[in-house]
N, C-alpha and C positions, 0 to 999 in steps of 0.2 A: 682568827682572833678578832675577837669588835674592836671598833674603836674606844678609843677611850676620850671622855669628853672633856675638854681644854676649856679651863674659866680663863677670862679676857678679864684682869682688875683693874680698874679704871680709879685710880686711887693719885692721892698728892703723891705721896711718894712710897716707895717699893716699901720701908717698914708698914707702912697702912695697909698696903695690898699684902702683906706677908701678916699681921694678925687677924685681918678677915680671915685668911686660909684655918689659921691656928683656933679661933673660933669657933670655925663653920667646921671642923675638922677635914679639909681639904688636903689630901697629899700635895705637897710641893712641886711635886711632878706633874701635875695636874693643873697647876697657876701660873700665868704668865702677864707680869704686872705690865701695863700698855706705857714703856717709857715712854715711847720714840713711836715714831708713824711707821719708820723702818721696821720694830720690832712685833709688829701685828699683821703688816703688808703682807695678802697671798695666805691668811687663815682660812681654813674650810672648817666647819662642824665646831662650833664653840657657843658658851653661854657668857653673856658680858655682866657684870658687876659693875657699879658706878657709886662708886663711895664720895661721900660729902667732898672731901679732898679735893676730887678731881675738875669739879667745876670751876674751882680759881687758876686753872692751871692756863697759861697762855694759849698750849697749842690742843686745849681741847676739841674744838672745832674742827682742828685738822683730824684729830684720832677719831672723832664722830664720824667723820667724813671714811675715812679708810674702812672703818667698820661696818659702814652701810654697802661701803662699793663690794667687800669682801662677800658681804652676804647676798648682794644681788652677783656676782658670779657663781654661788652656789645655789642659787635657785634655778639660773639658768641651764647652768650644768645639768643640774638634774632635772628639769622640765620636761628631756627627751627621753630618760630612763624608766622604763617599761616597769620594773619590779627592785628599782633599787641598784647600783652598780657599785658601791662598796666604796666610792671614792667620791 
């Protein structure tokens, strides 16, 4: 089975990240509004959205910060895979 690809919505608050999905017609299953630094910490394979909202938010910084650390372990990771490892 592929994976399925996880948007990261970077939004004020979760209603704003929940009508970009309803716009963009994004299954819900598929969305995952970036409360918390906790709730994004350790993502592989995801595309990030960054709605107006999100740049007033106090701990954006911190969530930029997670996001980049997340995807430089997944570059790393897969830097030694030969033809792709699925994970």
């Amino acid at each position: 089975m592929a994976n399925v690809l996880m948007y990261v919505v970077c939004a004020g608050t979760q209603t704003e990240a929940r009508e970009w999905a309803r716009h963009h017609k994004v299954p819900t299953r598929q969305v995952l509004y970036a409360s918390s630094t906790r709730a994004i910490e350790g993502l592989r394979d995801f595309a990030v959205v960054r709605l107006q909202g999100f740049f007033g938010r106090e701990d954006a910084d911190d969530i930029e910060a997670v996001l980049r650390r997340n995807e430089m372990k997944y570059r790393i990771h897969h830097a030694g895979c030969a033809n792709g490892c699925g994970g």
